[in-house]
N, C-alpha and C positions, 0 to 999 in steps of 0.2 A: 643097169646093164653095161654101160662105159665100166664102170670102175672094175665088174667081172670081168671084161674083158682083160683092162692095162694087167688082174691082176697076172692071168693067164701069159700075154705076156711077159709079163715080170720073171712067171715060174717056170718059160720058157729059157727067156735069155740067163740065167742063174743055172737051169741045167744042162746045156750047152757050154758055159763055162766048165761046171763040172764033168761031163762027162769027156768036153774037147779043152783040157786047161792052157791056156797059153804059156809061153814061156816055163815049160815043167822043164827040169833038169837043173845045171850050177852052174856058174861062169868058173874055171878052172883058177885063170891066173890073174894077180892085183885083183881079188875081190873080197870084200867085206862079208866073213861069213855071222849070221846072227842064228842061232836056232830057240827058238819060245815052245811053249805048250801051251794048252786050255788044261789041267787037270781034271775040271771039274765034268770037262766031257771025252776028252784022250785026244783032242785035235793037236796037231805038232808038225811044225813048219821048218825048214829048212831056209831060209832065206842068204842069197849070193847077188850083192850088189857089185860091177864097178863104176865108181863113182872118182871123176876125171876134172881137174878146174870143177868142182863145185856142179858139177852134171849128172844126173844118173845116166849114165852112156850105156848100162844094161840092168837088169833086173832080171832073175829068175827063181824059181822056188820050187821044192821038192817038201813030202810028208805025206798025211793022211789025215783024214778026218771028214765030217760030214760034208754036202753036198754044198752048207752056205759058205764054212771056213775057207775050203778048197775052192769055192769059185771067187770069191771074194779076193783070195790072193791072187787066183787067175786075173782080177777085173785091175786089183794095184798094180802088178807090173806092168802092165799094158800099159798106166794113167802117171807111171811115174818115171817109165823110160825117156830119155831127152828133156827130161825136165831138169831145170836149179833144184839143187837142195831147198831152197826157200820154199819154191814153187810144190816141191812134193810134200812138204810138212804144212804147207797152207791148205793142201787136197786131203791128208789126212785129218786136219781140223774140223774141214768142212764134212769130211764124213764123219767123225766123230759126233759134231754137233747134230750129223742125219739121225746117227743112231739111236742118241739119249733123245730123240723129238725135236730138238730145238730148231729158232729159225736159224736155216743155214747161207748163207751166200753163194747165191746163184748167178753170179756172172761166171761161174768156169763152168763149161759144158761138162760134165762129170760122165755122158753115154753109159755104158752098160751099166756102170755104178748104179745109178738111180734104181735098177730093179731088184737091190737091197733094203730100201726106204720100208718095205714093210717088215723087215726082221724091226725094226722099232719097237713094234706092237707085243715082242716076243722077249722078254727081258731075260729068259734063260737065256737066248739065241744072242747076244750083244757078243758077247765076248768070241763066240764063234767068229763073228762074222770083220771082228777088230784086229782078230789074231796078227795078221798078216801086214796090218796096219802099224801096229804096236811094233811090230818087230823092224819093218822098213824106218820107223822113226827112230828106232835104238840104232840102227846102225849107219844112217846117215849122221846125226848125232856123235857117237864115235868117229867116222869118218873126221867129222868138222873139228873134232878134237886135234887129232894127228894130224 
């Protein structure tokens, strides 16, 4: 009974995301534009970082795609605004290793994040749910380049 519940939760807070997404739209000026796709489901993200001294001082992100991709980018900007580049690339680790199952490091409160823990179960749904991941890593990344 608990676990119908968390999951209902879960499927709450992910579509809230989706339907209220945070941080939609682009940072205009000094920002890191990356844009990715899922091909194999048509998800595609716009992502617009500015990243200052090694900070992400904003994140936001525009595109379309299903309900986990798009809230899932909603749940990254939120988790990696005011963070180190370090720090944002250590949160996508730790979600990654959510994704593929593995144990992941739970000293960083990761909040809404958590209630993608069951896209796991769903191996078509991974890359849905990484999209936005993958791309805030490419672009930090470059960033750290320049």
């Amino acid at each position: 009974m608990a676990s119908n519940n968390l999951d209902q939760l879960y499927r709450r807070v992910i579509m809230d995301h989706y339907k209220t997404p945070r941080n939609k739209g682009a940072i205009e000026n000094n920002s890191v534009n990356i844009e990715m796709n899922n091909p194999t489901c048509g998800d595609r993200i716009l992502l617009t970082l500015q990243v200052e001294d090694g900070i992400v001082k904003d994140a936001k992100f525009d595109g379309e795609g299903c309900s986990i991709s798009m809230a899932s980018a909603s749940m990254m900007t939120q988790a990696v605004k005011g963070q180190g580049i370090d720090t944002a690339l250590k949160l996508s680790g730790i979600f990654s290793d959510m994704m593929l199952g593995k144990d992941y490091d739970d000293s960083i409160d990761l909040g809404d994040i958590e209630a993608l823990q069951g896209v796991s179960q769903f191996p078509a749904r991974i890359k849905c749910a990484t999209l936005a991941w993958k791309a805030m890593e490419k672009g930090v990344q470059n960033e750290e380049k320049s």
